[in-house]
C-alpha positions as CSV (number, residue, x, y, z in Angstrom):
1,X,62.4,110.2,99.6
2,X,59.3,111.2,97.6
3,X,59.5,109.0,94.7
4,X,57.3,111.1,91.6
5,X,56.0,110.9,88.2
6,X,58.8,111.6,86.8
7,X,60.6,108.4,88.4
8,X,58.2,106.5,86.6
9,X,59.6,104.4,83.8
10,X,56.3,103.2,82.4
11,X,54.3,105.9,80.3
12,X,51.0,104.5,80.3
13,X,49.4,105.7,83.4
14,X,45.3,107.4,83.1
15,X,46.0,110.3,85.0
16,X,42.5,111.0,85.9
17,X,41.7,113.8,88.7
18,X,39.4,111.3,90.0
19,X,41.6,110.0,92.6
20,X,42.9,113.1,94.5
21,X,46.3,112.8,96.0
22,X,46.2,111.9,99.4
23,X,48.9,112.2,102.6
24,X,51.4,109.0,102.3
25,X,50.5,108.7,105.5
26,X,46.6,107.8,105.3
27,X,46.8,104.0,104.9
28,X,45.6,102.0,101.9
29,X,42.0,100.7,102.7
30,X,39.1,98.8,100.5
31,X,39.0,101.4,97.5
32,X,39.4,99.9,94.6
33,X,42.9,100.1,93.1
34,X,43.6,100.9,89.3
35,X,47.1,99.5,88.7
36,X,46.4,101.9,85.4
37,X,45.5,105.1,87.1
38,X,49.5,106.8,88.1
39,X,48.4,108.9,90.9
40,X,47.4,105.5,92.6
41,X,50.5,103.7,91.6
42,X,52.6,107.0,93.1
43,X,50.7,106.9,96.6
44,X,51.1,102.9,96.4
45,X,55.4,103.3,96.1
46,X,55.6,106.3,98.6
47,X,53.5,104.3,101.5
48,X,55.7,101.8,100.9
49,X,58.5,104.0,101.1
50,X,57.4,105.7,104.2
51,X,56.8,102.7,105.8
52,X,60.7,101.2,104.8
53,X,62.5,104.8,104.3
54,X,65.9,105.1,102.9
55,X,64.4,103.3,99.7
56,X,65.8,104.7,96.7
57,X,64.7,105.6,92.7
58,X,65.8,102.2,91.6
59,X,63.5,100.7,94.7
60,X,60.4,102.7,94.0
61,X,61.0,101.4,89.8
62,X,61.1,98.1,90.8
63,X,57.9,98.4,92.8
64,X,56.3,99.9,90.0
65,X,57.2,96.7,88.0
66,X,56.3,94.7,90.7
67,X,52.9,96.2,90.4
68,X,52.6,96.7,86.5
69,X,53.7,93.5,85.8
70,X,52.9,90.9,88.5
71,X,50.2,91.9,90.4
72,X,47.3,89.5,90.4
73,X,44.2,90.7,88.4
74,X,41.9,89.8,91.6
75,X,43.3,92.3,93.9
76,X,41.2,95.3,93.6
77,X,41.6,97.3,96.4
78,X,44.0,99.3,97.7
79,X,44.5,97.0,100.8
80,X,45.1,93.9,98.9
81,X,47.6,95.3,96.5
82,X,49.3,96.6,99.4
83,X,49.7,93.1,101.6
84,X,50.6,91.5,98.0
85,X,53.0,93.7,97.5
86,X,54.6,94.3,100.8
87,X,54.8,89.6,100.7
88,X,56.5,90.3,97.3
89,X,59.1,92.8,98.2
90,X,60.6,91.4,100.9
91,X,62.5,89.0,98.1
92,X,64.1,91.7,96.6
């Protein structure tokens, strides 16, 4: 499942061209992470949801949340946002 912008249930995403969409399957690295900037929180879900598949619209929402609401202010990159999330999830 592709989980898109119009799965989102937050509206207040920067939508900047800055960060160009990239595969799902290029891995998250250092580069910084904006948990404002949607195109970043999109290519955040969908690796997780290639990584799990079958995850489903409900899932990817809750991820979002997960990162719009609880992730820590001292992760910055990609990487680290990733890992925190991917600790988080698995008590869902």
């Amino acid at each position: 499942m592709l989980f898109l912008k119009e799965h989102l249930i937050n509206d207040h995403y920067n939508w900047s061209t800055e960060t160009s969409r990239r595969a799902v399957a290029d891995s998250p690295n250092r580069r910084f992470f904006d948990r404002l900037n949607g195109n970043q929180i999109l290519y955040l879900i969908n690796f997780y949801c290639y990584l799990i598949d079958n995850l489903t619209i409900a899932d990817g929402q809750r991820i979002e949340n997960l990162i719009v609401k609880e992730l820590p202010a001292e992760l910055k990159s990609e990487i680290a946002a990733f890992n925190w999330l991917r600790e988080q999830y698995l008590y869902y």
